[in-house]
N, C-alpha and C positions, 0 to 999 in steps of 0.2 A: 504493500500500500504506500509507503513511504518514498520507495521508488517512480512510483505513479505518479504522487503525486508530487514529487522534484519534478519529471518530466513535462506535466503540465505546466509547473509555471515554468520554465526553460520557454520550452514555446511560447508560450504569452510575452517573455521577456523579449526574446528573437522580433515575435513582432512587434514590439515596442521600439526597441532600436533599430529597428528596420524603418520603421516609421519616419526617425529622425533624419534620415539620410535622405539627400539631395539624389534629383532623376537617376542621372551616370553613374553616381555612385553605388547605386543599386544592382547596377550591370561591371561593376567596373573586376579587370581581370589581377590578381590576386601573386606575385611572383614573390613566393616568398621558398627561403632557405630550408624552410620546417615544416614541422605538424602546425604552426601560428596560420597557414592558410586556411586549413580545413579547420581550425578551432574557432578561430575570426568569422571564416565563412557559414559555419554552426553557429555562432552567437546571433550575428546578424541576419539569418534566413538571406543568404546570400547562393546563388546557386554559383555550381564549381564553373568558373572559365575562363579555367588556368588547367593546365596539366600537375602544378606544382603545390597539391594538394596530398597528403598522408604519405609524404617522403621525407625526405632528408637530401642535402649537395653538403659537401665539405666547403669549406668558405671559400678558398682559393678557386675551386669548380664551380662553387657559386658565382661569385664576379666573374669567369670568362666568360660563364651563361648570362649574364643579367647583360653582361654589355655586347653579346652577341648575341643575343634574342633569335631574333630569325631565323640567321645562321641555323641555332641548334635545336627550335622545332619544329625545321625542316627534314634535320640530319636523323637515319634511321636509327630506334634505339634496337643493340642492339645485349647479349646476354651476356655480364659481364663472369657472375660468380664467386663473389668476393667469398675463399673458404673464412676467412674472419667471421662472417655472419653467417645464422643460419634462416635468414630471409632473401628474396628476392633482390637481385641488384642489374644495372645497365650502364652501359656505354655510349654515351653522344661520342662523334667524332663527325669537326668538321673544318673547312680551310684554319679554322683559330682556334682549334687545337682540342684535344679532349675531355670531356664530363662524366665525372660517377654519378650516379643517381641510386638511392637504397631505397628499396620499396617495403619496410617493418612493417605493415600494416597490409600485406598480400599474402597471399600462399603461394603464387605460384607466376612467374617470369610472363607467362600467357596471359594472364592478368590482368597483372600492371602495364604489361605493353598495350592491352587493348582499352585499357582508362586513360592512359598516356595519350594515344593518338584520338583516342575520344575527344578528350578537353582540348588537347592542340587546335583542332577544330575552332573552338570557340573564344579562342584568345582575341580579346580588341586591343589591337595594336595603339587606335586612339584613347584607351580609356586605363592604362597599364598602372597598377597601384604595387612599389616594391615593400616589403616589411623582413629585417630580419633580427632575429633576437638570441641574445647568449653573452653569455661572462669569457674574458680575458681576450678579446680582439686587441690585437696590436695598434697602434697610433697609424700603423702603414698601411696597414685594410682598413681600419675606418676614412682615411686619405682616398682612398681606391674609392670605396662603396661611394664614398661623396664626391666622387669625380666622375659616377655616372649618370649618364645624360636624361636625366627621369627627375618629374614633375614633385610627384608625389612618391618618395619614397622616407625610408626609418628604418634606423640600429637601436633597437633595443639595447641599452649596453648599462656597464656596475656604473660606470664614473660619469660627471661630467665632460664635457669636449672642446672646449673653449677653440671657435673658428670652426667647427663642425657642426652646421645649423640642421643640420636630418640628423641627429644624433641625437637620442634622450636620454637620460638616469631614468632604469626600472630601478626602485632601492630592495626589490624583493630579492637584487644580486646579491644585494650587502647583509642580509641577512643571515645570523650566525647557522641558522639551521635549514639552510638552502640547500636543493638538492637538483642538479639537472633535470630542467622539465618546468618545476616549480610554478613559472611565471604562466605556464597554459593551465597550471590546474587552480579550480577554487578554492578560494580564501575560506577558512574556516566557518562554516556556519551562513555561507552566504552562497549568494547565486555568482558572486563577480567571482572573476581569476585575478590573480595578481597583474598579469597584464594592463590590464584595464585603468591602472594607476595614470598609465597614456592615454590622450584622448583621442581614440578612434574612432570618434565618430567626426568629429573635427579634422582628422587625418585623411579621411578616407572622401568627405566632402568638397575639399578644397586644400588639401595638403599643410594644414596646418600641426606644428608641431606645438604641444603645449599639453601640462597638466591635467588631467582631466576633474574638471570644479567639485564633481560627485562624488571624489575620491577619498575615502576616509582608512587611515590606517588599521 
């Protein structure tokens, strides 16, 4: 029962802040590093139109992707096999060079290829929203990630960035009792994720980077 009824009000919530969000924004396509796609895209009743939804890119594979876009989902994915993991993973490869892609959230390489070119489908190239999130980027990659050529994009990151204006402090990094992941899952006793300290709904509207007012520790 409990469960039931968390999942009703999730939904109620979805459409509430679905609600808040401007036209585009509602359609806009989702290029993130992480699970922060498909988690973003569940909170907001956002439907996937992105490919880059219930994966993972390593960060270095992420930036050749995010600033090759086209490029690489045009390029075929193909079976990579990483024995490190025991989920599905792939290979872009194209003129600019090559991308892992981990699919932890598939069974099986046939899969996530055929979700992959699914979503590819549906990417709007005018409407492209980047998001990526995690502790210990180097000052060189946040350099990089803000050196690419997108409107509306965000590093989730521990610290402040003084001259990195897409850069935010999540402070759920700084927390003693943080644990990888953390910032997707919900805050104790509530509906929000630690995420949400950011304001994406203001992000995701008009690419503003800032606070979010609702946000109470």
């Amino acid at each position: 029962m409990r469960s039931f009824l968390a999942s009703i009000l999730q939904k109620q919530r979805a459409f509430w802040l679905r609600r808040r969000l401007h036209g585009r924004a509602k359609q806009a396509s989702l290029i993130c590093i992480n699970c922060i796609g498909g988690v973003v895209s569940h909170d907001f009743g956002l439907p996937f139109r992105s490919p880059t939804v219930n994966l993972r890119f390593l960060r270095d594979d992420f930036l050749c992707f995010a600033a090759n876009l086209r490029a690489f989902l045009q390029a075929d994915l193909t079976e990579l096999g990483d024995p490190a993991y025991d989920y599905p993973s792939g290979l872009l490869a194209c003129e600019h060079g090559t991308v892992r892609v981990y699919f932890q959230h598939y069974h099986s390489f046939e899969e996530a290829k055929a979700a992959w070119q699914r979503r590819c489908a549906r990417v709007d190239f005018d409407n492209l929203v980047l998001m990526v999130e995690g502790q210990d980027a180097s000052r060189d990659m946040l350099e990089a990630y803000e050196a690419l050529p997108y409107a509306r994009k965000v590093f989730l990151c521990e610290n402040d960035q003084p001259g990195l204006p897409h850069c935010f402090h999540l402070h759920v990094y700084n927390r003693p009792d943080y644990i990888p992941g953390m910032a997707l899952r919900r805050k104790p006793g509530s509906l929000r994720r630690w995420y949400e300290e950011f304001d994406v709904t203001a992000f995701l509207n008009d690419g503003t980077i800032q606070k979010n007012k609702r946000w109470k520790e």
